[in-house]
C-alpha positions, 0 to 999 in steps of 0.5 A, a space after each residue: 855709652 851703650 845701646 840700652 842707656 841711651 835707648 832708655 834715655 830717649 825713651 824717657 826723654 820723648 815722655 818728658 817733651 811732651 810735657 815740656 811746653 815753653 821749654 821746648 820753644 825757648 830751645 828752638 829758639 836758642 839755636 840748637 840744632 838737634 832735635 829736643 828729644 836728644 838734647 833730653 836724652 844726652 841729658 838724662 843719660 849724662 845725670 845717670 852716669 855721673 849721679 852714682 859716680 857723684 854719690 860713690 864718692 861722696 860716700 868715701 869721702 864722708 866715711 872713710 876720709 872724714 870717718 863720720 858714723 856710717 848714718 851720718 855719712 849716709 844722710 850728708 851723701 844724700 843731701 850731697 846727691 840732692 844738691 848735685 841733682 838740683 845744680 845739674 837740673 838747673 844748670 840744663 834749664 838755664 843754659 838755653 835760656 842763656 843760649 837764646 838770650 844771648 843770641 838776642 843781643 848779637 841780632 838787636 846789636 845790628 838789626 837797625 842796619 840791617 832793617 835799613 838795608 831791607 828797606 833799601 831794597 824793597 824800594 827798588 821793588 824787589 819781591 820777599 824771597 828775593 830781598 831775604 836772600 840778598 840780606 842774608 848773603 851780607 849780614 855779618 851777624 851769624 845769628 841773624 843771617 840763620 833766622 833769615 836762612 831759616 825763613 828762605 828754607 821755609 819758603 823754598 825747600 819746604 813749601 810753606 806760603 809767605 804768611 806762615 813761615 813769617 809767622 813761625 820765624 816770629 814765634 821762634 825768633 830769639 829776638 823780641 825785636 826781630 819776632 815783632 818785625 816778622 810779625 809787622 812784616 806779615 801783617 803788610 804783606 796781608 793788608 798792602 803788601 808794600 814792604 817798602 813803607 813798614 820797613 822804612 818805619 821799623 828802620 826809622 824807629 829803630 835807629 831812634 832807639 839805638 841812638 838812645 841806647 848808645 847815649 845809654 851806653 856812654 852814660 853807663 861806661 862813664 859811670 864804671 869809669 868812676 868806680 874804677 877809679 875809686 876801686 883801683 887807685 884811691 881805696 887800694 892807696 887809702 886801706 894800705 895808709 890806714 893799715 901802715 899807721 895800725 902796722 906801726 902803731 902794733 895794732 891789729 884788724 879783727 885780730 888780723 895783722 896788718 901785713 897780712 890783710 894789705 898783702 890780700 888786698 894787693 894779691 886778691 882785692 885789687 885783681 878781682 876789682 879789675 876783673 868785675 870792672 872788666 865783666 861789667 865793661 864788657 856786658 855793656 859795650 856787648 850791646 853796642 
């Protein structure tokens, strides 16, 4: 990429965070470490490069494969560059928003224990800084133990005072849950200032809550254990009878032959029942 692109493009980019609003938190959010104007920037140079690419060879394919009229082949490469510029676009808007979310489920699937952990501490009477520290020297969720990070550099590297960096750490939180502790964890440390009482009820609660949730959990896993089992043994064994007695029978299914639609539902029906079952297995018991 050469210098004038790219200088272009973080020109472009700066004049667009401006008006980025919400978007720029939900990119902080999401972990991201380089600033917003250069995530834009390799955005919009990434599209100018391959846009013309993208639209040359939509161009030959259209007229010189497909041997269209040349209006033709014009009109149906532009709505081909339309649909890559839409698909690029939301694919740069959704990727944070899934970056973040997803970093909200890796915090809230430990936070319980780790809340318990720095209640434990504060009732020895340990002061903030200090109890942030030791929690993050064992929390084993990364994601976590960056927020809690995050917080320690605020509070000793850049100076800022208790009530401020609790506060930006709840705004910029990808956690719900974790945000709302923040929040609680100012608002004792303004009133009382004893730690020890806000997060033993936190702590308390949120264990309620994954009690709950793993009750949830089992409940659903048992549900996706039925639909595997009529996904994978009973309707694979019923279509393949139904389609041996029409095989036998010299009769056909939507003018298919019978072979034919038993040999897809082996080679591609089976395997993709197994594979969405899996998917779903797995966003369930990814909250655990």
């Amino acid at each position: 990429m050469s210098g004038a692109v790219w200088g272009w493009a973080l020109g472009l980019a700066k004049r667009l965070a401006e008006s980025a609003g919400a978007f720029r938190d939900v990119y902080y959010t999401a972990g991201f470490e380089e600033p917003f104007e250069s995530y834009l920037a390799k955005l919009i140079a990434a599209y100018a490069a391959s846009a013309p690419a993208v639209a040359a060879l939509a161009v030959v394919l259209h007229s010189l494969v497909l041997r269209y009229p040349p209006l033709f082949s014009a009109v149906l490469s532009f709505l081909v560059l339309v649909i890559y510029t839409l698909l690029f676009l939301m694919l740069a808007l959704y990727y944070p928003v899934y970056r973040r979310y997803s970093r909200g489920v890796s915090i809230e699937s430990r936070l319980p224990y780790t809340i318990a952990y720095f209640s434990a501490l504060a009732a020895s009477g340990m002061g903030l800084e200090g109890i942030v520290e030791r929690v993050a020297e064992v929390e084993e969720v990364k994601a976590t133990r960056r927020e809690l990070e995050l917080l320690l550099t605020e509070l000793r590297l850049l100076g800022v005072d208790v009530i401020t960096a609790l506060e930006r750490r709840s705004r910029l939180s990808p956690s719900v849950v974790l945000s709302l502790f923040f929040a609680g964890l100012r608002d004792a440390y303004v009133t009382a200032g004893n730690l020890f009482e806000y997060s033993s009820f936190m702590a308390r609660r949120m264990l309620e809550l994954k009690r709950y949730e793993l009750r949830r959990i089992v409940n659903t896993v048992s549900m996706i254990a039925e639909v595997y089992v009529t996904l994978m043994v009973a309707a694979p064994l019923m279509f393949v009878v139904m389609l041996a007695v029409i095989a036998m029978l010299g009769g056909t299914v939507g003018g298919l032959p019978p072979q034919l639609l038993i040999a897809l539902l082996l080679v591609v029906g089976t395997p993709a029942s197994a594979a969405a079952v899996i998917v779903a297995l797995d966003g369930v018991l990814s909250r655990v």
